[in-house]
C-alpha positions in Angstrom: 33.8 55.7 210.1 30.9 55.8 207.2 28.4 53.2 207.6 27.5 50.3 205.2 24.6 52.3 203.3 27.3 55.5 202.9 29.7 53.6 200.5 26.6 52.2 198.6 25.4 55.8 197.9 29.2 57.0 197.1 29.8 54.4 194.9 25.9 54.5 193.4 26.6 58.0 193.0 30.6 57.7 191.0 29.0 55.0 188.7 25.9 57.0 187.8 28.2 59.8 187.2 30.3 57.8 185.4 27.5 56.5 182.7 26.3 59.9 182.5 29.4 60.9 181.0 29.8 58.1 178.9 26.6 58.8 177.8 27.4 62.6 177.3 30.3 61.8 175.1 28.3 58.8 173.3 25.6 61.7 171.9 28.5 64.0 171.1 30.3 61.5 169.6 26.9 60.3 167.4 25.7 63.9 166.9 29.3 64.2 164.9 29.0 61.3 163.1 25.8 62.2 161.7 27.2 65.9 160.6 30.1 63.5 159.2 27.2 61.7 157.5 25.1 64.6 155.9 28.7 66.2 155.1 29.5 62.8 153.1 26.3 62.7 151.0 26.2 66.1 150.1 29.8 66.0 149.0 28.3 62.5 147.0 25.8 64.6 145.7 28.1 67.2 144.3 30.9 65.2 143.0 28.1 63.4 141.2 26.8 66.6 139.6 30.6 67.7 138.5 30.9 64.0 136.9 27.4 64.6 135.2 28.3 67.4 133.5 31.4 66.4 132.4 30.3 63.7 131.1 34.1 62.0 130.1 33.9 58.3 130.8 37.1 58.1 128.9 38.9 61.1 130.3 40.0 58.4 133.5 43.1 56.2 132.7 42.4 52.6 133.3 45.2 51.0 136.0 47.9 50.0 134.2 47.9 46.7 136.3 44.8 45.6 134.1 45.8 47.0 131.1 48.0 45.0 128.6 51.8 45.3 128.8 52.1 46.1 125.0 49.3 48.6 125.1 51.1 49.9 128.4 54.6 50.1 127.2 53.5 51.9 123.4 52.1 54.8 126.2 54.7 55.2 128.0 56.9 55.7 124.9 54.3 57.9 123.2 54.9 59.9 126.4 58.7 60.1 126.6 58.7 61.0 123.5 56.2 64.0 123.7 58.5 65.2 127.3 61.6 64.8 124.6 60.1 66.7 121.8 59.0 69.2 124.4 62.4 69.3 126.1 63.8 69.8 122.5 61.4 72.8 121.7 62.8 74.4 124.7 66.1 73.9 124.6 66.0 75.2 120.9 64.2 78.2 122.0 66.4 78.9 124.7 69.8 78.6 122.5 67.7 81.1 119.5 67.5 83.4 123.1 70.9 82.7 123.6 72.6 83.8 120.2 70.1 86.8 120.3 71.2 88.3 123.4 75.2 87.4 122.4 74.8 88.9 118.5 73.5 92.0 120.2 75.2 95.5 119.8 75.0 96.8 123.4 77.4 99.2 123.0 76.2 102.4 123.9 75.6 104.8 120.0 78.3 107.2 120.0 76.7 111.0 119.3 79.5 113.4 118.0 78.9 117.0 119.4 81.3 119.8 118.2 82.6 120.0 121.3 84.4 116.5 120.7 85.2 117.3 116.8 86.8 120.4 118.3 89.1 118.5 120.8 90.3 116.0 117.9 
Protein backbone atom coordinates (compact mmCIF):
# COMPACT_ATOMS: atom_id res chain seq x y z
CA UNK A 1 0.00 0.00 0.00
CA UNK A 2 1.59 3.56 -1.01
CA UNK A 3 0.80 6.26 1.33
CA UNK A 4 -1.11 9.50 0.60
CA UNK A 5 2.11 11.68 -0.19
CA UNK A 6 3.33 8.60 -2.82
CA UNK A 7 0.43 9.15 -5.35
CA UNK A 8 0.99 13.04 -4.97
CA UNK A 9 4.64 12.63 -6.06
CA UNK A 10 3.54 9.94 -8.94
CA UNK A 11 1.08 11.88 -10.19
CA UNK A 12 3.27 15.43 -9.66
CA UNK A 13 5.81 13.62 -11.39
CA UNK A 14 3.36 12.11 -14.75
CA UNK A 15 1.97 15.69 -15.10
CA UNK A 16 5.37 17.51 -15.03
CA UNK A 17 6.43 14.93 -17.51
CA UNK A 18 3.57 15.41 -19.34
CA UNK A 19 4.06 19.42 -19.84
CA UNK A 20 7.58 18.82 -20.46
CA UNK A 21 6.70 17.14 -23.45
CA UNK A 22 4.13 19.29 -24.59
CA UNK A 23 6.52 21.85 -24.16
CA UNK A 24 9.27 19.83 -26.13
CA UNK A 25 6.95 19.47 -29.06
CA UNK A 26 5.50 23.22 -28.69
CA UNK A 27 9.47 24.50 -29.44
CA UNK A 28 9.76 21.95 -32.14
CA UNK A 29 6.69 22.71 -33.54
CA UNK A 30 7.58 26.84 -33.36
CA UNK A 31 11.27 26.31 -34.33
CA UNK A 32 9.57 24.79 -37.71
CA UNK A 33 7.22 27.34 -38.19
CA UNK A 34 9.79 29.92 -38.08
CA UNK A 35 12.10 27.97 -40.75
CA UNK A 36 8.51 27.88 -42.61
CA UNK A 37 8.55 31.57 -42.04
CA UNK A 38 12.12 32.62 -43.27
CA UNK A 39 11.56 29.87 -46.19
CA UNK A 40 8.23 32.00 -47.08
CA UNK A 41 9.89 35.46 -47.34
CA UNK A 42 12.83 34.46 -49.05
CA UNK A 43 10.73 32.71 -51.60
CA UNK A 44 8.69 36.41 -51.46
CA UNK A 45 11.75 37.95 -51.98
CA UNK A 46 12.63 35.97 -55.12
CA UNK A 47 9.48 35.68 -56.91
CA UNK A 48 9.50 39.51 -56.46
CA UNK A 49 12.83 39.78 -58.16
CA UNK A 50 11.69 37.32 -61.22
CA UNK A 51 8.48 39.68 -61.47
CA UNK A 52 10.85 42.79 -61.45
CA UNK A 53 12.79 41.88 -64.14
CA UNK A 54 10.17 40.78 -66.22
CA UNK A 55 8.58 43.55 -65.94
CA UNK A 56 5.05 42.13 -68.02
CA UNK A 57 2.08 43.58 -66.23
CA UNK A 58 0.13 42.59 -69.15
CA UNK A 59 1.69 39.18 -69.82
CA UNK A 60 -1.20 37.81 -66.95
CA UNK A 61 -4.76 37.11 -68.34
CA UNK A 62 -7.41 38.90 -66.43
CA UNK A 63 -10.23 36.13 -65.09
CA UNK A 64 -12.51 35.73 -67.51
CA UNK A 65 -15.32 36.04 -64.66
CA UNK A 66 -14.57 39.98 -64.73
CA UNK A 67 -13.89 40.28 -68.14
CA UNK A 68 -16.79 41.13 -70.54
CA UNK A 69 -18.63 38.28 -72.34
CA UNK A 70 -18.06 39.80 -75.86
CA UNK A 71 -14.51 40.59 -75.24
CA UNK A 72 -14.43 36.84 -73.72
CA UNK A 73 -16.14 35.05 -76.48
CA UNK A 74 -13.98 37.15 -79.55
CA UNK A 75 -10.83 35.28 -77.55
CA UNK A 76 -11.83 32.23 -77.40
CA UNK A 77 -12.69 32.25 -81.14
CA UNK A 78 -9.41 34.03 -82.04
CA UNK A 79 -8.05 30.89 -80.23
CA UNK A 80 -9.97 28.07 -81.92
CA UNK A 81 -9.28 29.41 -84.84
CA UNK A 82 -5.38 29.65 -84.35
CA UNK A 83 -5.54 25.52 -82.92
CA UNK A 84 -7.65 25.09 -86.39
CA UNK A 85 -5.17 26.82 -88.63
CA UNK A 86 -2.52 25.02 -86.71
CA UNK A 87 -4.24 21.65 -87.03
CA UNK A 88 -4.64 22.48 -90.78
CA UNK A 89 -0.84 23.27 -91.19
CA UNK A 90 -0.24 19.82 -89.90
CA UNK A 91 -2.46 17.89 -91.35
CA UNK A 92 -1.30 19.43 -94.83
CA UNK A 93 2.17 18.64 -93.96
CA UNK A 94 1.58 15.27 -93.01
CA UNK A 95 -0.57 14.38 -96.30
CA UNK A 96 2.72 16.33 -98.58
CA UNK A 97 4.73 13.49 -96.26
CA UNK A 98 2.33 11.11 -97.19
CA UNK A 99 2.28 11.37 -101.13
CA UNK A 100 6.20 11.73 -100.83
CA UNK A 101 6.80 8.56 -99.24
CA UNK A 102 3.89 6.77 -101.70
CA UNK A 103 5.32 8.56 -105.24
CA UNK A 104 8.68 7.07 -104.19
CA UNK A 105 10.67 4.55 -106.33
CA UNK A 106 11.81 2.08 -103.75
CA UNK A 107 12.59 -0.45 -105.89
CA UNK A 108 15.91 -1.59 -105.59
CA UNK A 109 18.20 -0.03 -109.28
CA UNK A 110 18.78 -2.98 -111.24
CA UNK A 111 22.86 -3.19 -112.28
CA UNK A 112 23.32 -5.49 -115.39
CA UNK A 113 26.59 -7.48 -115.06
CA UNK A 114 27.72 -9.69 -118.10
CA UNK A 115 27.17 -12.43 -116.18
CA UNK A 116 23.20 -11.71 -116.45
CA UNK A 117 23.41 -10.43 -120.33
CA UNK A 118 25.23 -13.83 -120.76
CA UNK A 119 22.39 -15.94 -119.25
CA UNK A 120 19.55 -13.99 -121.42
Amino acid sequence: MIAWWGWVLIWTGLVLALLALVAFFAWRHIRRFFALLEDFFALTEKLSILDAATGDDDARRVNAILEQSGVVRSEFGERMDRRRSMRQARRQARIQRGKIITTADIAPPVFTTRHQNSRE
